[in-house]
Residue frames relative to the residue before (quaternion, step in Angstrom):
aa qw qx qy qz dx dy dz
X 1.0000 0.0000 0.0000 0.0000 0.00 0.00 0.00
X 0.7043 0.4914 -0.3463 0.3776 3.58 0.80 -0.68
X 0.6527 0.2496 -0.3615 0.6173 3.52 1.22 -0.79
X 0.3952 0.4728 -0.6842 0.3900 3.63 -0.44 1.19
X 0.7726 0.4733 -0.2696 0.3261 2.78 0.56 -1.62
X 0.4842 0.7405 -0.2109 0.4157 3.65 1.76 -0.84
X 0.8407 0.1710 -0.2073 0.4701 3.26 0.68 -1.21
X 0.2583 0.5767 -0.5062 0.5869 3.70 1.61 0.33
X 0.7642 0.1991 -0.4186 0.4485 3.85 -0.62 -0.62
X 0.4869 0.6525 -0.4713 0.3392 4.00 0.61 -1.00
X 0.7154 0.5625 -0.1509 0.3861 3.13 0.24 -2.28
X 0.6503 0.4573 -0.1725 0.5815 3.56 0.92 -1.12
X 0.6296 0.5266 -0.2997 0.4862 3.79 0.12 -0.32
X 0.8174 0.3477 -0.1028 0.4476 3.34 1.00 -1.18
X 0.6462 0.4295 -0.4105 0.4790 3.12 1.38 -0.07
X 0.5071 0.4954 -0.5118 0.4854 3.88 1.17 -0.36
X 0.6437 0.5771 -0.3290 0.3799 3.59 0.54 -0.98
X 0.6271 0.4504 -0.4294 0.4685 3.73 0.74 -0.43
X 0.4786 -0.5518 0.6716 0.1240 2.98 -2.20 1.04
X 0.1103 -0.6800 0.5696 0.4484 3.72 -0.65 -0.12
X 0.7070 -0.5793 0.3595 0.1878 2.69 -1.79 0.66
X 0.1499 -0.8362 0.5223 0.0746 4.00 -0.22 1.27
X 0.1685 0.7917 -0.5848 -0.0524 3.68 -1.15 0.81
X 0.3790 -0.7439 0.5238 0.1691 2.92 -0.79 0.96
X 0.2476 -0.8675 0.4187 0.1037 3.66 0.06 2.01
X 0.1849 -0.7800 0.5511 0.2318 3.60 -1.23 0.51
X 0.2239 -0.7448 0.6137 0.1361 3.57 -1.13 0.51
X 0.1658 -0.8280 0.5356 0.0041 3.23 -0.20 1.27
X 0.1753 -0.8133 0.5465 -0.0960 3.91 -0.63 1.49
X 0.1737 -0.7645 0.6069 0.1304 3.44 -0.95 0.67
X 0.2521 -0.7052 0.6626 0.0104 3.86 -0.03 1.41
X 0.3297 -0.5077 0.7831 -0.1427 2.17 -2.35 1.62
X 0.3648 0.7643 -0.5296 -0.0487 3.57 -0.76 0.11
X 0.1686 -0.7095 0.6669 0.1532 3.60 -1.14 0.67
X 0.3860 -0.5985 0.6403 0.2878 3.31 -1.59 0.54
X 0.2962 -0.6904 0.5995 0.2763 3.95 -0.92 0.64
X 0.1947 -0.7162 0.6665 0.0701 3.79 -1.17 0.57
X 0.1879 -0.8472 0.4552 0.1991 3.34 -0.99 0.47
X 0.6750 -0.5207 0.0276 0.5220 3.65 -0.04 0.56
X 0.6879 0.4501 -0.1704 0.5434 3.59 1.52 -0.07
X 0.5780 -0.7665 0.1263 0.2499 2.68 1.57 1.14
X 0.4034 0.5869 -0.5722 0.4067 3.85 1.48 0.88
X 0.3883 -0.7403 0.5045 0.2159 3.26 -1.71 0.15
X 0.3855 -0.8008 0.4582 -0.0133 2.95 -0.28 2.07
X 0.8538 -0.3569 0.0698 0.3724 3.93 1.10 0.21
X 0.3516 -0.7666 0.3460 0.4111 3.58 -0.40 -0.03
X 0.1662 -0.7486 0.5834 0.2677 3.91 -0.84 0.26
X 0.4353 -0.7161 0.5419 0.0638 3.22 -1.06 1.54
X 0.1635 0.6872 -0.6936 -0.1415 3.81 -1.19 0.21
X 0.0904 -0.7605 0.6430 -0.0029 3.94 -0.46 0.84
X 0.0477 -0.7589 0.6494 -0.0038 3.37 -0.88 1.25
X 0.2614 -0.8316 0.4832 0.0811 3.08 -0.64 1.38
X 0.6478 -0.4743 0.4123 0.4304 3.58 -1.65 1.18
X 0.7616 -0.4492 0.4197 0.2052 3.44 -1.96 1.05
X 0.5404 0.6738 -0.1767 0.4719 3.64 1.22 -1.05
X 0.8011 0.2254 -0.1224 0.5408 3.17 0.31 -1.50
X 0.5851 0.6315 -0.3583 0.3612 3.68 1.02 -0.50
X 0.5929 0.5768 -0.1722 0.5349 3.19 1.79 -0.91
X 0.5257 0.5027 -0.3035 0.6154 3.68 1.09 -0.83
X 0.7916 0.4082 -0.3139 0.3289 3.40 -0.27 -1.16
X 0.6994 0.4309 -0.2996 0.4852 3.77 0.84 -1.03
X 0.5149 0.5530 -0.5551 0.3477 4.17 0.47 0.14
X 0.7170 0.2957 -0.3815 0.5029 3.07 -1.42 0.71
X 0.7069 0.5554 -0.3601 0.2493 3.87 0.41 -1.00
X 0.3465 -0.7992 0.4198 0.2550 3.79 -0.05 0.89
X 0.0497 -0.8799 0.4643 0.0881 3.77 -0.70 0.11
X 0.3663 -0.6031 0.5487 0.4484 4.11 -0.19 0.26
X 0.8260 0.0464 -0.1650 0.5370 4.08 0.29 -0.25
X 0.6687 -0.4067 0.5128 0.3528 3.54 -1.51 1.54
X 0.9483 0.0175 0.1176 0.2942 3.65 -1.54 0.68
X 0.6536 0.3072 -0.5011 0.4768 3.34 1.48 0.70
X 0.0719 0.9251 -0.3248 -0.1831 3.36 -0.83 0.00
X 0.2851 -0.9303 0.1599 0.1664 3.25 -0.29 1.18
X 0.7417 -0.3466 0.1658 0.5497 3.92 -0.85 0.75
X 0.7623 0.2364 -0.4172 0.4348 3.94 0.58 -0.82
X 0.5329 0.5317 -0.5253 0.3968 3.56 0.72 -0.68
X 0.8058 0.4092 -0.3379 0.2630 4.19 0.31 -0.67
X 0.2702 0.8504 -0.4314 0.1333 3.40 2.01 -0.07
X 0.7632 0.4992 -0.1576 0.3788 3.03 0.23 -1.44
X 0.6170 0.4780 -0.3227 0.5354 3.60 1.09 -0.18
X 0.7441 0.4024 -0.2641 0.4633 3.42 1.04 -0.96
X 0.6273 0.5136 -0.3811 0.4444 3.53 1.27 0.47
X 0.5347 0.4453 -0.4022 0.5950 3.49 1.56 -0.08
X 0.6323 0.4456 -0.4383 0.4578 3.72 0.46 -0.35
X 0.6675 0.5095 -0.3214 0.4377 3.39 0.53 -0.90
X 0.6467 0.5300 -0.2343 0.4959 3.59 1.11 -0.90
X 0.6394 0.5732 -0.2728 0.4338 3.73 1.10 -0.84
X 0.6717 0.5557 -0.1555 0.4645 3.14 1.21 -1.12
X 0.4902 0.6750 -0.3393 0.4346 3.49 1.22 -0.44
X 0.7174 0.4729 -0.2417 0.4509 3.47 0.54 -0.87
X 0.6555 0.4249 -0.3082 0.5430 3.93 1.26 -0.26
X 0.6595 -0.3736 0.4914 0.4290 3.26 1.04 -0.27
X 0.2763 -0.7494 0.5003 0.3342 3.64 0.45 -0.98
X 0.5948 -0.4703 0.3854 0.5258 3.47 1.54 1.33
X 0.6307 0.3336 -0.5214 0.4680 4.19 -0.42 -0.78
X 0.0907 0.4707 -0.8764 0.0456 3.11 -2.23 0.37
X 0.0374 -0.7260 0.6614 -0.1846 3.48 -1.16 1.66
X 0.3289 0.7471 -0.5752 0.0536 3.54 -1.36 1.13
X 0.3551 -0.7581 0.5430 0.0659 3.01 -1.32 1.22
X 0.8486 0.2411 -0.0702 0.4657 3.10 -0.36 1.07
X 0.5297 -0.5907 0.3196 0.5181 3.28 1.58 -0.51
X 0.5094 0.5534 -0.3646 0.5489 3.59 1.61 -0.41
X 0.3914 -0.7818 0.4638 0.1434 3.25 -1.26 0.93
X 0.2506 -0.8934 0.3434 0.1453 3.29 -0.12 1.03
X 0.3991 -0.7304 0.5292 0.1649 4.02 -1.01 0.76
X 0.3519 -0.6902 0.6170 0.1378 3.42 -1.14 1.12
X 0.4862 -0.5994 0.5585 0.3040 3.53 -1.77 0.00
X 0.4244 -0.5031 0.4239 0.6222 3.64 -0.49 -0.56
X 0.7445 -0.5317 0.3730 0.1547 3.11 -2.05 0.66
X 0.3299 -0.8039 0.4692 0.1574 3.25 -0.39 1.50
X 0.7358 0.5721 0.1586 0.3256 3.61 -0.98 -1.12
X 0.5871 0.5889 -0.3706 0.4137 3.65 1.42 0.16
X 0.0655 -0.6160 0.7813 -0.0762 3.16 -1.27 1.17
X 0.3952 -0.6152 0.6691 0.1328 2.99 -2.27 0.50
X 0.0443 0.6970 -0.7108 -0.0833 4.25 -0.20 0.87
X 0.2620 -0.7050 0.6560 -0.0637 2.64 -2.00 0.66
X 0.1403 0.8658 -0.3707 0.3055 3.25 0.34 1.42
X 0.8422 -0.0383 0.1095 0.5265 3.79 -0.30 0.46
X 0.5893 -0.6288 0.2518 0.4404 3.24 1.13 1.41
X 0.6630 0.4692 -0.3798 0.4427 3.61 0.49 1.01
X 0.1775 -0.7340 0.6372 0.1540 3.71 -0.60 0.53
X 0.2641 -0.6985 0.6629 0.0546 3.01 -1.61 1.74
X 0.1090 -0.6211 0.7400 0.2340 4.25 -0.74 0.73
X 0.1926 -0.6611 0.7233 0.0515 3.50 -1.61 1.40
X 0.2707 0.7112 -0.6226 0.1825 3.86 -1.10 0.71
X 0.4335 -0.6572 0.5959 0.1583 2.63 -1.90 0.68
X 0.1423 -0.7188 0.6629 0.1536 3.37 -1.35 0.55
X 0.1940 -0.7717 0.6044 0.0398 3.80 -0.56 1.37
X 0.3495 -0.7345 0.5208 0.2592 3.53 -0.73 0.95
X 0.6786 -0.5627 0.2849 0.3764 3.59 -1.10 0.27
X 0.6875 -0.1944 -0.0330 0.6989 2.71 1.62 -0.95
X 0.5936 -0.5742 0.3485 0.4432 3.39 -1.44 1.38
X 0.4066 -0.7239 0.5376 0.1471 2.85 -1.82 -0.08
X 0.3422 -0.8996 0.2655 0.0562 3.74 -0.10 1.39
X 0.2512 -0.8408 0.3895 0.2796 3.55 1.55 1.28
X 0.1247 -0.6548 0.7259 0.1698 3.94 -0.67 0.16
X 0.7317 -0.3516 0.5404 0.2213 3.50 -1.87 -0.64
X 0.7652 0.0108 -0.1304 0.6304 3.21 0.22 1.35
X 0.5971 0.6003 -0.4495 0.2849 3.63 0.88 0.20
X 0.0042 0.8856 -0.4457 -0.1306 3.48 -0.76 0.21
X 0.5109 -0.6723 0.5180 0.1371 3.65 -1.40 1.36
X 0.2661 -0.7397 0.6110 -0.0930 3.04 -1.43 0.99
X 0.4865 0.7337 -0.4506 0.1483 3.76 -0.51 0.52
X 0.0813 -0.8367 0.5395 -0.0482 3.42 -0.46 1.59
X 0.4177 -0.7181 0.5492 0.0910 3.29 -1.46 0.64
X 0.1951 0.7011 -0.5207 0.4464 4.10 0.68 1.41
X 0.4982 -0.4577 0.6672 0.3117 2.60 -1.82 0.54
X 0.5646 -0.5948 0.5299 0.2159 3.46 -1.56 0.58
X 0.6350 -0.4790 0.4133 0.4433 3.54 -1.13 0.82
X 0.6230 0.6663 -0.2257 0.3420 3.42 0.81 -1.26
X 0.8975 0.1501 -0.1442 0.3887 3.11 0.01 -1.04
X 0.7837 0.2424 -0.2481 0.5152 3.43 0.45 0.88
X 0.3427 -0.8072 0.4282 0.2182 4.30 -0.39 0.86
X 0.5292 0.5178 -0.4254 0.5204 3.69 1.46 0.14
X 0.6489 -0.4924 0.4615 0.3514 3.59 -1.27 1.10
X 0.4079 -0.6246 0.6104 0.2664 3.39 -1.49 0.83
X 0.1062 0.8033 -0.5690 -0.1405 3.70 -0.95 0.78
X 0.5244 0.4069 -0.4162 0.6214 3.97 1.05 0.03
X 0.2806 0.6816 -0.6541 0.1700 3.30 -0.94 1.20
X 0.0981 0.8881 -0.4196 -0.1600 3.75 -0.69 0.91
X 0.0044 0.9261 -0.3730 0.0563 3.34 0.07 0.13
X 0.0668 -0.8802 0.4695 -0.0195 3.90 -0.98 0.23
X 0.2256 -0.7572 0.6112 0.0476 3.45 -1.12 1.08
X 0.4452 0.7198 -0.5202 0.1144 2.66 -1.62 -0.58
X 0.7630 -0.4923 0.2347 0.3470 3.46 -1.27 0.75
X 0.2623 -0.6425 0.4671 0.5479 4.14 -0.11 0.26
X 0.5937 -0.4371 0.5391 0.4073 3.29 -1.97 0.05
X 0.7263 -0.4063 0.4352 0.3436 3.45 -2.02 0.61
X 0.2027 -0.6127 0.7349 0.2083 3.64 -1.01 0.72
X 0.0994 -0.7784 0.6177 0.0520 3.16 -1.79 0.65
């Protein structure tokens, strides 16, 4: 009776004593990005495709009903691709764009869908700057894909991103 009573108090002790357990989850994405041009050759925004790691693709599709097991289609993912699309707001959507050294502002995201394809979900969107941007001669564009300094106190180390001179309008 006493070592009952022992590992009853033990058992107890250790469960007030636990912490729960806190992780801070990553979602690892392979990015696509295109710069849009308009026919006079400013750049009117960027269109994103972000295929997300198997893991989270798996997390994300539970609960989501479907008319066929394991396919799933653009209307059946709406609603998911509007909470993602909505989540992402708050970081900025990862883009950071400048022309010229001036930092440039997006609109909200046009154009999102959710594919599903080889056990991975791709979120497709546009990002429309506020206002295009009109490359001159000698000017040069900037736009990377990172987590912001902001939103997180560990060093950015996946960061992609590209310059360079705009192409010839014709």
């Amino acid at each position: 009776m006493r070592c009952l009573l022992g590992l009853l108090w033990f058992a107890g002790a250790l469960a007030l004593g636990a912490n729960t357990a806190q992780a801070h989850p990553h979602v690892w994405i392979t990015a696509t990005s295109e710069l849009i041009y308009a026919p006079d050759g400013a750049i009117t925004g960027v269109r994103h495709a972000w295929t997300f790691d198997d893991m989270f693709s798996t997390y994300a599709l539970q609960g989501i009903e479907t008319k066929t097991k394991g396919v799933y289609s653009r209307e059946e993912l709406g609603s998911l691709a509007q909470t993602n699309v909505e989540s992402l707001k708050e970081f900025g959507f990862f883009t950071f764009a400048r022309a010229d050294g001036k930092k440039e502002k997006f609109q909200e995201p046009t154009d999102y869908y959710l594919e599903y394809k080889d056990a991975a979900l791709t979120l497709h969107f546009i990002l429309p700057l506020k206002t295009p941007v009109k490359p001159k001669e000698g000017s040069r564009w900037r736009c990377s894909i990172r987590r912001s300094s902001s939103t997180s106190s560990s060093p950015t180390r996946t960061r992609s991103s590209w310059s360079g001179p705009p192409p010839p309008v014709r």
